[in-house]
N, C-alpha and C positions, 0 to 999 in steps of 0.2 A: 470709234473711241481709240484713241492714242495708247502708246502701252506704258505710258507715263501717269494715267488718267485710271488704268487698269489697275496696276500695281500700289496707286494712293488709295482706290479705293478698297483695292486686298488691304492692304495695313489697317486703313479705319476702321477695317471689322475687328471684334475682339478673338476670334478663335476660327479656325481654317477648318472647313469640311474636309477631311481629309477620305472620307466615305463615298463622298458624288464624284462626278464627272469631272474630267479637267475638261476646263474650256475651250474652245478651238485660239482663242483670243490670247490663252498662256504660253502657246505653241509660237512663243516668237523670240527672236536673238534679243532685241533690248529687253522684254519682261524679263528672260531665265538670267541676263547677267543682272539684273538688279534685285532679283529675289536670292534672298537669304536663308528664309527655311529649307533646311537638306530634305527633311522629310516630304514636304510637297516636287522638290528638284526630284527628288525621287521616285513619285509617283507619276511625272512629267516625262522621264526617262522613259517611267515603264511603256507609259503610252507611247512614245519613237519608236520604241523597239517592236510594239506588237504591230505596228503598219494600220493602226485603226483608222488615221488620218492621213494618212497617204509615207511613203518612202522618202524620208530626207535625212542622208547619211549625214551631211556636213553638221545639219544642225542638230545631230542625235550627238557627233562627235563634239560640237562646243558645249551643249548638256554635259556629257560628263566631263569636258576638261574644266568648266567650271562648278560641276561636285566634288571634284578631284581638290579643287584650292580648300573649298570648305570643309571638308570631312575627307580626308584622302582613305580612311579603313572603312568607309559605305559599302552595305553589301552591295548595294547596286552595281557597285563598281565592279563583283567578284563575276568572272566570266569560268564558264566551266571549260576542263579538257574533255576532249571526246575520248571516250574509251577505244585502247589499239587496236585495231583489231591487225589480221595478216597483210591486210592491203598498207597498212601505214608501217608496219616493219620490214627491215630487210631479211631477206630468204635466210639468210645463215642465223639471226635473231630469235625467228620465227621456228628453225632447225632446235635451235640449241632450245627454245620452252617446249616444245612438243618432247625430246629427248629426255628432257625431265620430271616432266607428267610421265612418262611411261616408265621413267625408272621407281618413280616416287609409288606407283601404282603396281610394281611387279614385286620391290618390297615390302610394302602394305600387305600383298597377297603370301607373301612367305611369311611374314609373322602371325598371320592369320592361324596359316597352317599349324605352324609349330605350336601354337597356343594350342589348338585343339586337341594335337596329338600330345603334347604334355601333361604325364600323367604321376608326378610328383608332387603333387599340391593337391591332386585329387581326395583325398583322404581329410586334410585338413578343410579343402573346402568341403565336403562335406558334412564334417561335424560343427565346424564352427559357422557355417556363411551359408545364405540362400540362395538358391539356384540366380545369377546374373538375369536383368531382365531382359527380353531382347534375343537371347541368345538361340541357338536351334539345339539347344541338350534340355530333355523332357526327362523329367522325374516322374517316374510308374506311382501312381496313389499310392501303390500296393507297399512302394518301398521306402512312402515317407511314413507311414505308421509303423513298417516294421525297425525301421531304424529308430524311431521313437521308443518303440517298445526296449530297441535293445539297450538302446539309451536308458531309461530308464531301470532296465533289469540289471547293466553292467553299473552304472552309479551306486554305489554304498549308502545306505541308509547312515543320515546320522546322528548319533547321538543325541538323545534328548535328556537325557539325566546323569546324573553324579555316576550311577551302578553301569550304564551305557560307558560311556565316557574312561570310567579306570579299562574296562575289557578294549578299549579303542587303542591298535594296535600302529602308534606313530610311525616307527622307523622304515613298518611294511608299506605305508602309503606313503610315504617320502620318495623308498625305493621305487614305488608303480610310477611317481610322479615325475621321479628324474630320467627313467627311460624312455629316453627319443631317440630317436633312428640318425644316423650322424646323418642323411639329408635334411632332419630337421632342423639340428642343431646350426649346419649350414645357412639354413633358410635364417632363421633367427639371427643368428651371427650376424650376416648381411644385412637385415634390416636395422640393428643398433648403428652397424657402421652406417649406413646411408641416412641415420639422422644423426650421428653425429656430423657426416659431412655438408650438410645443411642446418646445421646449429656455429660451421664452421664458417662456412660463405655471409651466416648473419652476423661474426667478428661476435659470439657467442662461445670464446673458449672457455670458459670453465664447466659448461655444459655439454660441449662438443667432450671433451676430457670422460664427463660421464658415461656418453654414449658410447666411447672407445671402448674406454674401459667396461663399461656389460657386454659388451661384442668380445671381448678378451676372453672373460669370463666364461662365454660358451664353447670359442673353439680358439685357440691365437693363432691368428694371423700375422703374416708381415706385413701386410697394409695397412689392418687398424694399427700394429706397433709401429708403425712410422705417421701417420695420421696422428697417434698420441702425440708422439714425441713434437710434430711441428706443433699442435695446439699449447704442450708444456713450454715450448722455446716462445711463442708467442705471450704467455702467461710470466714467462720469465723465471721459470724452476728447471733450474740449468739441470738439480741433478736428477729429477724426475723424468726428461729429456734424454742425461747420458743412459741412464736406464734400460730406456726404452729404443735405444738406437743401438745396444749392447745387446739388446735380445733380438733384433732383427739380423743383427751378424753373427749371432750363433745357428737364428736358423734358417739363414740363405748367407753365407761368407760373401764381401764384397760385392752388398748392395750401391748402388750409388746413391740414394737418396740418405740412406744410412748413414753411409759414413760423410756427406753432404751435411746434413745435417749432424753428426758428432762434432766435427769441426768447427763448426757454430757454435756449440756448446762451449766447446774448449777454448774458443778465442774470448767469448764474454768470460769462461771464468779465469784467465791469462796463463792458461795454455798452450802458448802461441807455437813451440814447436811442435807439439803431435797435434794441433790442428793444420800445421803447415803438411806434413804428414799423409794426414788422410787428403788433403786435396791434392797433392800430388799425386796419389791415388786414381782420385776417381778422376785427373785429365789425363793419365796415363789411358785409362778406358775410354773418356767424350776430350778428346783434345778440344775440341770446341763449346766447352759450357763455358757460358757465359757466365753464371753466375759464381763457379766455381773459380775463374780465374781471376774476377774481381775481389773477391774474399783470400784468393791467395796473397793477391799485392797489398791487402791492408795488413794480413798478420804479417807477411814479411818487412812490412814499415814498423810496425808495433815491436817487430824482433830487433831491429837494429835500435831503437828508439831503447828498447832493458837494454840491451848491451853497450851502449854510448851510455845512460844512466849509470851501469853497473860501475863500467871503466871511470868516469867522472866521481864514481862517489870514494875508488881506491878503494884501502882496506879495510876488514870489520876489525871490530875492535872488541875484548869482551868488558863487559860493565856490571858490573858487580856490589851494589852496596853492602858496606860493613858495618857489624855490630858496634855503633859508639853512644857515648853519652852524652844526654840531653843536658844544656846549659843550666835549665831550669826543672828538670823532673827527675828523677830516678830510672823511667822506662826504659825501654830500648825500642828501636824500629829494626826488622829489616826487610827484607826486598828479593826480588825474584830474582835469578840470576840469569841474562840472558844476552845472545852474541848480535847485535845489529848494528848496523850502519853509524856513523857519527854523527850523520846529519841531524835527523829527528829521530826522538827518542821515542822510536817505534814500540807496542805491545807485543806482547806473546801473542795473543789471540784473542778472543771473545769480541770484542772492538777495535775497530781500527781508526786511530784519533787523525789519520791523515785524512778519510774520508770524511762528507759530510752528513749531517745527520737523514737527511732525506735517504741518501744512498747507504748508509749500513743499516741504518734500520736503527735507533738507539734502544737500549733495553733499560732506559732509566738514565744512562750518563750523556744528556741531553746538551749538557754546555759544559763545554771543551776543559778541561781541569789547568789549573796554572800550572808553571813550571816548579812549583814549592812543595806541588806534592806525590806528583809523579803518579803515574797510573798503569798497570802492570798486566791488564786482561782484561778479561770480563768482570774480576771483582781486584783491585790493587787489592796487597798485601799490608801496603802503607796505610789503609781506611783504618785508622786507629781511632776515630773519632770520639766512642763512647766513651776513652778513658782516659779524653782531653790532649792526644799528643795527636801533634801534626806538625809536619815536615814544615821546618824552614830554612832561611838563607844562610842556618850557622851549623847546619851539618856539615861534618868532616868526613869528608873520604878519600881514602889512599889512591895516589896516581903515578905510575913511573915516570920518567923524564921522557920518554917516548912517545909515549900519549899526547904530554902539554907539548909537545913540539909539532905532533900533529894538530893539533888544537890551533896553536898558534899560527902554524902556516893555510890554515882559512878550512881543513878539512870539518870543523863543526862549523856549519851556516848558524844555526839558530843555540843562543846561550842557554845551558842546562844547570839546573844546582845542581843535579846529581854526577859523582864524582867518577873518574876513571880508574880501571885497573888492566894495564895492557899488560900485566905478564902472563902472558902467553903459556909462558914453559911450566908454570906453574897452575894451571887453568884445570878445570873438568876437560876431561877428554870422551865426553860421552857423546853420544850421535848429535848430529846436527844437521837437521831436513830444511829444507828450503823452503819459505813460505811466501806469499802472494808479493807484486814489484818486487821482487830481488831481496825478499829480506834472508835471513837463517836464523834456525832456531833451536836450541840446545834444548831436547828434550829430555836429559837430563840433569836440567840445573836444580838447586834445592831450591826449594819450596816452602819457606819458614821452620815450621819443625814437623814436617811431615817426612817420612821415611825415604829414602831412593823410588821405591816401587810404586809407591802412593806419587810421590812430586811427579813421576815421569807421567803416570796416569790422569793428572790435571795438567801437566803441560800437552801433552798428547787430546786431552780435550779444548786447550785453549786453541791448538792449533788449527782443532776440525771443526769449530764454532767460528774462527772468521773467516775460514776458506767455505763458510754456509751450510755444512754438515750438522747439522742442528740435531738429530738422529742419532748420530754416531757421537757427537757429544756428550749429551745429554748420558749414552753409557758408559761412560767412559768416568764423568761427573759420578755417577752412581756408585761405578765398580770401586771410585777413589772412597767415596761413603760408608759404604762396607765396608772395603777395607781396614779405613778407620776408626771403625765403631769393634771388628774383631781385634784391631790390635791393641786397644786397649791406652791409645794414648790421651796425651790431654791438654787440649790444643786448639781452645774456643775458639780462636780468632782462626785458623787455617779448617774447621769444619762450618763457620762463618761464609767463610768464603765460596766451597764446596756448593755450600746449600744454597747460594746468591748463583752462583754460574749457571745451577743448574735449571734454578728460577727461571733463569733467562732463556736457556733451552725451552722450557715449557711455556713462556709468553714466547718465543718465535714460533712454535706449533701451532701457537692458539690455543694449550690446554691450561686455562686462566686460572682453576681450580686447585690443581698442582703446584702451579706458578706462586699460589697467595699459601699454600702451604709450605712450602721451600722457604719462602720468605718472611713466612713468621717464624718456625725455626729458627734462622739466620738470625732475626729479631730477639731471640730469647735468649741466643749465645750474646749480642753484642747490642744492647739497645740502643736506637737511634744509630744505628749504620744506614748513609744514606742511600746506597743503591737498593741494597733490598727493600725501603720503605717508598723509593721511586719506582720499582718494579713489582711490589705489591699494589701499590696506587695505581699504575695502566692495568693490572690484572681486574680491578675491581669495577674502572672504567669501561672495561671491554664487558663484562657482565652485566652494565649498567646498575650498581651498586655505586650510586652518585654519592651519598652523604658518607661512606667509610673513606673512597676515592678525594675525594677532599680533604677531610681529615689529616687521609697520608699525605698530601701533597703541600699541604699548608704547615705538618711539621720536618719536611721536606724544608722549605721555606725559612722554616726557624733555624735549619743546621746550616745551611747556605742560600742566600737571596742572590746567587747567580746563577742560578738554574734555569734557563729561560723557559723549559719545557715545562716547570711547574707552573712559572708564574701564566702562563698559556691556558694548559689546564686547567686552573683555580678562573680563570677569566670566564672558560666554555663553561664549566659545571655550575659556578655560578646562575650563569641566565638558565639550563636547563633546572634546576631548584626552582627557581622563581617561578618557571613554568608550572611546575612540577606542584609542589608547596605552596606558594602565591607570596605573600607578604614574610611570612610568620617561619619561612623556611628555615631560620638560623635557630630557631627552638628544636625542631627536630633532629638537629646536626649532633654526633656523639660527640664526647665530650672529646676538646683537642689537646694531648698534653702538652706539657712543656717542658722544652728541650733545657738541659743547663747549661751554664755558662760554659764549661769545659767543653760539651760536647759541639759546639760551635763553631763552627771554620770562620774566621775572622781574613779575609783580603785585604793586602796591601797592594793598593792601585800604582803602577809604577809610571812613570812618564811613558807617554808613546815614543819613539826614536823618530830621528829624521825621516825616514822611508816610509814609516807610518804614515808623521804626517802629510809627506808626501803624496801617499797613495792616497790619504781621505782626501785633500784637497782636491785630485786630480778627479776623484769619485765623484767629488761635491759637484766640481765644473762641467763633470759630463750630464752629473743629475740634471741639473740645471738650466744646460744648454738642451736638453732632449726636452724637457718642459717649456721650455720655453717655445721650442719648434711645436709643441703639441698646442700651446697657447696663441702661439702664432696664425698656426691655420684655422685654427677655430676662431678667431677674431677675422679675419680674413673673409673665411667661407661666412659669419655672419653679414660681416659689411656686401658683400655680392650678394647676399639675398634682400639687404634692405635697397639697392639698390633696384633689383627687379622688381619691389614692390615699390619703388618710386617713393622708400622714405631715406630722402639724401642727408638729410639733420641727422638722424642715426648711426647711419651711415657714414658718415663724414669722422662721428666719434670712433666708432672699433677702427678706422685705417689711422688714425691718431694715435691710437693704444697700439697697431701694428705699428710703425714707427718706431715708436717708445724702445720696441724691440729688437726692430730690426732696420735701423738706420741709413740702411747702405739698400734698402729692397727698391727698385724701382718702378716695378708694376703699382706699388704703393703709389706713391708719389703719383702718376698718370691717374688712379682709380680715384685719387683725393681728388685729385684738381678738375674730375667729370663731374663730381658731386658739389662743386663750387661754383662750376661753373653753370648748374643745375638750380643753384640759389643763387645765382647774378653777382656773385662775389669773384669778380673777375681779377682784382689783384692779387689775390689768394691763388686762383688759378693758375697763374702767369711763375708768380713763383714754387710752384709746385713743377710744375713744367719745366723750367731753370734748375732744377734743381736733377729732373729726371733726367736731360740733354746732359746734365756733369756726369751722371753715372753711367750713361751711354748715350754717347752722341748723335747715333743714328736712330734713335728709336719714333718712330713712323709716328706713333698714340701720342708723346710728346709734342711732339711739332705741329700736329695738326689741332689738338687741343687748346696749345699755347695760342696758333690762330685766332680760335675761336673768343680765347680771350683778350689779344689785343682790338679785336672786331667789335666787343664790346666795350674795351676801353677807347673805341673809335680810334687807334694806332693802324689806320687804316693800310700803312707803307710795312707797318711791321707784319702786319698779317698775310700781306701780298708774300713776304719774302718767307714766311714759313707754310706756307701752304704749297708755293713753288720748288721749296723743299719737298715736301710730301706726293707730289707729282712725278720731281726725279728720281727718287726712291722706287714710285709705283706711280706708274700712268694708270692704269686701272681705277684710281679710288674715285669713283663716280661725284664722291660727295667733296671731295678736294675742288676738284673741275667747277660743280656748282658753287661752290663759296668762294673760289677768284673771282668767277665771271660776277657774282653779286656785289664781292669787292674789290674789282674794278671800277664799276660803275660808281660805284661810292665815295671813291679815291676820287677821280674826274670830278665827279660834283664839290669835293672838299675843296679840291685846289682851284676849282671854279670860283669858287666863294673867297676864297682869299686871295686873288686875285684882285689889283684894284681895278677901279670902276671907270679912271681916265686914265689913255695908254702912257705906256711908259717916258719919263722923260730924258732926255739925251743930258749926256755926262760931257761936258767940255773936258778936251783934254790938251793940257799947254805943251807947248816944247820941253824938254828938261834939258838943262843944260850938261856939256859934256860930250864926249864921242860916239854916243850911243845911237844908234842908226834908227830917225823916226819915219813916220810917212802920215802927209797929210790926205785927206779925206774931204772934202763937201758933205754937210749934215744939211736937213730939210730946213731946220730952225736956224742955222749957223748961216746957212748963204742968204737969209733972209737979210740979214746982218752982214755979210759980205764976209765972214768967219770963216775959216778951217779949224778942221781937229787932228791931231797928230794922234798916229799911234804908235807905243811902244812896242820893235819888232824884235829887244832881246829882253822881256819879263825875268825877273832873277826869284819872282815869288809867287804863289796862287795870288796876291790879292793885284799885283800887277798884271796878270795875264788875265785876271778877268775884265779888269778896264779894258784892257785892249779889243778883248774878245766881242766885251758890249758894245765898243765903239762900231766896231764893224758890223755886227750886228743893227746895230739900230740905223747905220745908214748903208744897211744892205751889200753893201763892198763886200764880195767874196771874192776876189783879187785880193784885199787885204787881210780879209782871214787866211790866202792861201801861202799869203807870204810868212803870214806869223804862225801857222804850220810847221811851216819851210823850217822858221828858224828856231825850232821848240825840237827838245829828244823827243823819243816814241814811251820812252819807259817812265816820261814828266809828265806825257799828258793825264793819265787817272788823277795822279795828284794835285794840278791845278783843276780840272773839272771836279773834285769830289765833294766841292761846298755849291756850285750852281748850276748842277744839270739838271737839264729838263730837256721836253722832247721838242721846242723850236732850236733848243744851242745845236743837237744833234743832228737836227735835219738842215739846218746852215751849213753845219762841218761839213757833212756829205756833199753838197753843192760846189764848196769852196774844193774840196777833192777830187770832185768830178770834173769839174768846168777847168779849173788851171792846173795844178798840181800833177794830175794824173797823166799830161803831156811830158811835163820838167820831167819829173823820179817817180814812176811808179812802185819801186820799191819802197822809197819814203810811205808810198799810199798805203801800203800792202802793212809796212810798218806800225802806222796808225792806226791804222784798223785791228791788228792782233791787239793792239796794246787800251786800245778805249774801250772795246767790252767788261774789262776787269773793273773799271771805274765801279764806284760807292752808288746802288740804287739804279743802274745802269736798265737789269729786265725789268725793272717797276717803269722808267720812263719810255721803254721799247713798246710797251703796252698803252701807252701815252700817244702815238702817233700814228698821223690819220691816213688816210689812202693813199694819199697824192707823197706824202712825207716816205710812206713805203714804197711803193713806187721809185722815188728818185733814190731810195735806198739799193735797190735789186738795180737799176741801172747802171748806180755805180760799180756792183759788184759782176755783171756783166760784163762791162767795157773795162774792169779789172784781169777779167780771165782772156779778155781776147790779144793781151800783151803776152807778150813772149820775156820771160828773165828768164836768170841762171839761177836766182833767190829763191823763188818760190814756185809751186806748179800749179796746175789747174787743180789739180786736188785739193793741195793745200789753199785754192781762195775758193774752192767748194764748201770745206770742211768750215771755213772762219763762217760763210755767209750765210751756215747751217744757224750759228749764233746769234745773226742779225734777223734774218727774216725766219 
């Protein structure tokens, strides 16, 4: 039985023993390449391999080269290493693992030791832990009862009633409880720190933080205090950090990770000279930290970087608003008085409006305040809101001529309503501290109508609220409180304020409770002040106190609808109500007042400036263009996937909507016209292709596609000549080679067919009158008739050179073609050949060059030859011609090369007849 016979009659069964025997009849080259199940190829293997049927390497080896094609990850496939042993390594190999078995083995035995013999932990394991199991240490019967017993009798009975209980003496069992022997306290220590340091490796700092800190607790070290301090800088509590990197340098002076890590500290909070500082420090100790010298070169960029700011921004100016009268109220406003820069009209503290919200943290002043009303700290002085005054474009304030001269020569970037006053000489002369980017700050400017000693003590906390002293804030807020509650003054809107900063203090701790007391206070001096009612509302939010939180936020809402942080809020709390409540949730909501008309900040939208619009435009374009690229590839990557699934109609649309977008892509263009040409829509193809050749002329995918399409438009000459392209680019492409060779054959048959059916007939040609040099000929039909034909030997046009040419031609004269050669340029020939080449004109010319010519002027020949391959279709018709026509081709370019000129060399008729044959 054949293994043709074998293998049909495997298939016709429905399911393969895969349990019995394999047959001696499967053990053959044509069944294992025509079987297809891996799983039997595999069990086929198995048998080659075990020798049950005899030893045959070759045909075990094409088993698995042909499991290999079909399942390349078959176990079958997996062959095992042998384990090394000494005979397969080399001596020094084999040296160096023995060397470390024995060292591995002599330290094993010394920790052994030292275990046994350590007799520090004895004690605690005893009381607390049971004897290890395993071990060679035996506990006497006799001394686990008695240590029960003592256990037992050293334990205090406790208390079971009220009369027990008052006689139960706390402070004395506190005291038994805290005495531990400082190697315990050690042991303890250690253990907090060793899970903070694996709470720290699981990127678990706030936990790791815990674990420090109870290892603190029992003994301080300088490891867990620098352990702390990296988990704090990773948490990003700079001053929890400086802290804790201040305590390690007190007690070990110039550590390096200490002050390493200070440095750090000081550069995030800007710093940057005494973090420059301390790391010249610690490479004066490790010249070679690496990470210390890289942290040097950023703070010292960051230092030139304020000091090029500084210098750019020239000098401070102090700003100052004055007591004037409203156009339309009776009030007054005033204003903080404080010294910064002209650019922007920087805060004392509490908030820094340069920053954005993410990065300060807001404490309710969530969207940015316009220039109308000015904002002065953590709570403006200007928040007059409850008694309807608010700052506009018709405040007056006194400015010297020095000022507006700065002004005018470009030192204010950004226009302010608020007014200047540069005299100087006449200014507060009280301290002024430098606060975060280069600002200064007069700590003691006044302060509405709060005293000297009270103003300095809230500017002294605006100042330690934005440099993130939140702590020291907050007492400083207090001590101004006090203050103001012993002095007796009265001065709602400045103890307003007080009790809003301090709010704020208490929402950055996180003590929300505080925070919503502060600020209903604040509420009772000045109702509907908006910060305190946006910092009572996150306070309630953070307790989850969702329907009060509302409330605030939504009359938040009423006093100004461009607070985006409400309108956020009010959005979240919403769906958690609905969650919460279900339908009906706006019944249970307190009641929300209503704000008056006075109390209402009313915006006047002003035009955006050129620059604006500028910038949004430019926003829009980049939006736009990055959307676009994200829509791009995702049309793209779709259309390639419809393509692998062979749906080219789909397919064909997303590289259409690609397009759409990106006009100029070319890969497009090539992947359309695969999928056109995939549904026989080969003019679509063609111009697809046309289109991909404009955007790059070389591209290989183009050329040979566009083939495939003129192939089907049966452009049989056009496809020869793009596929010959794609050959001289890449000789390699297998599948180029096969689709000439196919259309070739196809070409030859077209031109077969249009070819007529009786041979050609002869063209009488007359004398023409004039001086023009002719030459008669004998034609087969002509001397029948006793006729000549004349040929023109100086043609002035293609259509005259072609008569000529046919003449000779049809009555075989190659004397006469060699003469009208002769008398034709080299650089005319493509031109008249370019309307009627084919491969008998060209195997004629050769002849006629060979046989007379080539004696007369070989260089004339040589000539002709460089200059006819460039002719129109020229490789299409070289393909055209038959053995004998090739043949008398090489002939001539052999008895070409065996002349001797000064024109040309043998190279040079080498390299041409590389062209020809």
């Amino acid at each position: 039985m054949s293994a043709d016979a074998v293998f049909s009659l495997q298939n016709s069964s429905t399911t393969i023993d895969y349990s019995g025997k394999v047959p001696v009849e499967h053990l053959d080259y044509d069944y294992i390449e025509k079987c297809k199940d891996v799983k039997y190829l595999e069990k086929i293997l198995k048998v080659l391999r075990s020798g049950e049927e005899g030893i045959y390497p070759h045909l075990i080896q094409f088993c698995e080269h042909h499991l290999k094609k079909l399942n390349p990850s078959s176990r079958a496939l997996r062959k095992e290493n042998s384990v090394p042993t000494a005979a397969s390594l080399s001596k020094e190999e084999w040296r160096q693992i023995a060397d470390e078995l024995k060292t591995w083995q002599e330290e094993t035995k010394k920790a052994d030791t030292s275990l046994k013999r350590q007799s520090m932990f004895d004690d605690l394991v005893n009381k607390t832990m049971p004897p290890i199991r395993g071990s060679n240490c035996s506990v006497p019967l006799g001394q686990n009862s008695n240590s029960k017993e003592k256990r037992n009798s050293s334990r205090p009975v406790l208390p079971r009633d009220y009369q027990e209980w008052d006689k139960f003496d706390v402070e004395k069992e506190c005291e038994r409880i805290d005495v531990l022997t400082q190697e315990e306290k050690f042991l303890l220590a250690n253990r907090e720190k060793d899970k903070g340091n694996e709470a720290f490796k699981s990127k678990d700092y706030e936990e790791a933080v815990a674990y420090y800190s109870r290892s603190l607790s029992i003994i301080p070290t300088v490891a867990a205090y620098n352990n702390r301090a990296q988990a704090e800088i990773n948490l990003k509590h700079w001053h929890n950090a400086m802290r804790d990197c201040q305590s390690v340098l007190q007690l070990e002076p110039g550590n390096m990770k200490a002050l390493l890590r200070r440095a750090t500290v000081h550069k995030h909070m800007g710093n940057f000279q005494q973090a420059a500082e301390d790391l010249r420090m610690v490479l004066m100790e490790e010249p070679h930290n690496a990470a210390a010298t890289q942290l040097l070169s950023e703070t010292e960029k960051k230092l030139k970087e304020c000091h090029s700011e500084q210098q750019s921004r020239g000098k401070k100016i102090l700003i100052q608003e004055v007591e004037v009268e409203d156009c339309n109220s009776n009030h007054k406003t005033k204003a903080e008085q404080i010294v910064c820069p002209v650019e922007p009209s920087q805060p004392v503290g509490g908030e820094d409006s340069s920053a954005s919200p993410a990065e300060r943290g807001d404490m309710g002043n969530a969207q940015k305040k316009p220039h109308d009303r000015g904002d002065g700290g953590p709570h403006s002085e200007s928040n007059n809101s409850h008694h309807g005054i608010r700052r506009s474009k018709g405040d007056k304030y006194k400015a010297s001529q020095e000022s507006k001269e700065k002004i005018a020569n470009g030192t204010n970037k950004r226009g302010s309503t608020a007014s200047l006053q540069a005299d100087q000489s006449s200014g507060n002369k009280g301290t002024v501290l430098g606060g975060s980017a280069g600002e200064t700050v007069n700590l003691d400017a006044p302060c509405g109508a709060l005293p000297p000693p009270l103003a300095r003590l809230k500017n002294e906390g605006n100042l330690l609220f934005k440099n993130g002293q939140f702590a020291d804030a907050l007492e400083k807020y207090s001590q101004a409180i006090q203050g103001y509650t012993d002095s007796g003054i009265d001065s709602p809107e400045d103890l307003c304020i007080l009790y809003s900063n301090r709010a704020a203090c208490y929402l950055k701790d996180g003590n929300s409770q505080d925070c919503i007391q502060d600020c209903t206070r604040a509420l009772e001096l000045q109702p509907f002040s908006l910060k305190p009612l946006l910092r009572r509302a996150m306070a309630y939010e953070s307790l989850e106190r969702y329907r009060k939180a509302y409330v605030d936020y939504k009359t938040v809402l009423q006093i100004d609808t461009s607070v985006q942080a409400a309108h956020d809020s009010v959005n979240r709390i919403t769906r958690l109500l609905i969650e919460q409540d279900g339908p009906e949730w706006r019944e249970k909501l307190p009641e929300i007042p209503l704000v008056p008309l006075s109390a209402q900040q009313h915006h006047i939208k002003e035009p955006p400036s050129a620059e604006v619009l500028q910038a949004r435009a430019e926003k829009a374009a980049r939006d736009a263009e990055r959307k676009a690229e994200v829509l791009f590839t995702a049309l793209k990557q779709e259309g390639n996937d419809f393509v692998k699934k062979g749906h080219y109609q789909d397919a064909l649309g997303k590289y259409t909507e690609c397009l759409k977008l990106k006009p100029e892509e070319c890969a497009i263009y090539t992947n359309r016209a695969l999928c056109y040409l995939k549904l026989d829509r080969f003019t679509e193809a063609k111009q697809d292709c046309d289109a991909a050749l404009k955007l790059e002329p070389t591209n290989k995918k183009a050329f040979y596609r566009r083939a495939l399409a003129n192939k089907g438009l049966k452009d049989y000459l056009a496809c020869s000549s793009d596929l010959q392209e794609v050959l001289q680019q890449d000789p390699n492409v297998q599948e180029a080679e096969k689709e000439l060779e196919e259309v070739t054959v196809l070409l030859r048959q077209s031109l077969a067919e249009a070819s007529p059916a009786e041979p050609r007939k002869t063209v009488p040609i007359t004398e023409v009158e004039g001086d023009e040099e002719t030459i008669a000929i004998p034609d087969s039909e002509s001397s029948c008739r006793g006729e000549d034909i004349t040929i023109n030997l100086k043609p002035t046009n293609a259509h005259e050179f072609g008569h000529a040419l046919n003449a000779a031609c049809c009555g075989g004269n190659t004397m006469a073609c060699a003469d009208l050669l002769a008398s034709t340029a080299p650089d005319m020939l493509p031109q008249y050949l370019s309307t009627q080449l084919d491969g008998h004109t060209i195997s004629f010319i050769m002849q006629a060059l060979d046989s007379h010519l080539l004696e007369k002027d070989p260089n004339l020949v040589y000539q002709h030859l460089k200059y006819l391959h460039t002719t129109d279709r020229f490789s299409v018709v070289l393909m055209m011609l038959t053995k004998d026509e090739r043949r008398h081709m090489t002939q001539l370019f052999e008895h070409l090369s065996a002349v001797e000129s000064t024109e040309y060399t043998k190279n040079d008729v080498q390299n041409l007849a590389n062209k020809y044959i």
